[in-house]
C-alpha positions in Angstrom: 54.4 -82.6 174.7 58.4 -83.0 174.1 60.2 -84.6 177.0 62.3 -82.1 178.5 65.6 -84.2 177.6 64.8 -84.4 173.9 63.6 -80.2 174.1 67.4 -79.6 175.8 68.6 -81.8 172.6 66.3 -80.4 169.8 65.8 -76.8 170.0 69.3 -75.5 169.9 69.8 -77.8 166.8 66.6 -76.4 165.4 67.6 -72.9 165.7 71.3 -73.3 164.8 70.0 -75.0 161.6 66.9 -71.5 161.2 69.3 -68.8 162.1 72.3 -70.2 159.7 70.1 -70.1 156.6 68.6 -66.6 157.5 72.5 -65.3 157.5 73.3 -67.3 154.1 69.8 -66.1 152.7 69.7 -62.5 154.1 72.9 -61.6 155.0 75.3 -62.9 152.6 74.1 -61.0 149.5 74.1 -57.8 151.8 77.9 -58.3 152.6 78.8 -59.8 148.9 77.4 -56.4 147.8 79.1 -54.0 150.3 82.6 -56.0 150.0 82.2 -55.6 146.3 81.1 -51.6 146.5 84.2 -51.5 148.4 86.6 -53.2 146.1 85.2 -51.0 143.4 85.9 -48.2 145.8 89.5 -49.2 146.5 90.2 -49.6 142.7 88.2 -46.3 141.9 91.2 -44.6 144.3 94.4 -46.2 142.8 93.1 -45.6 139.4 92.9 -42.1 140.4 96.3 -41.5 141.9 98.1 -44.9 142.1 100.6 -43.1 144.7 97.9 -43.3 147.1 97.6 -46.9 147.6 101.7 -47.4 147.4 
């Protein structure tokens, strides 16, 4: 068994270093697809009617 000290020490660093690669794995090609969907969006608009975006 881990001492408690090193558990306290250990475990938070563990599952900082688990749950960061999850977001860059899982999550950030999610969000680089929905920011670019909306980018396309946005140009979609002020090709339509460039008044609209000012």
């Amino acid at each position: 068994m881990i001492p408690t000290v090193l558990r306290m020490i250990f475990v938070p660093l563990i599952e900082v270093v688990l749950i960061s690669g999850v977001i860059i794995i899982v999550i950030g090609p999610i969000i680089t697809a929905l920011s670019g969907a909306l980018a396309a969006g946005i140009v979609a608009i002020y090709k339509l009617s460039p008044a609209v975006l000012g």
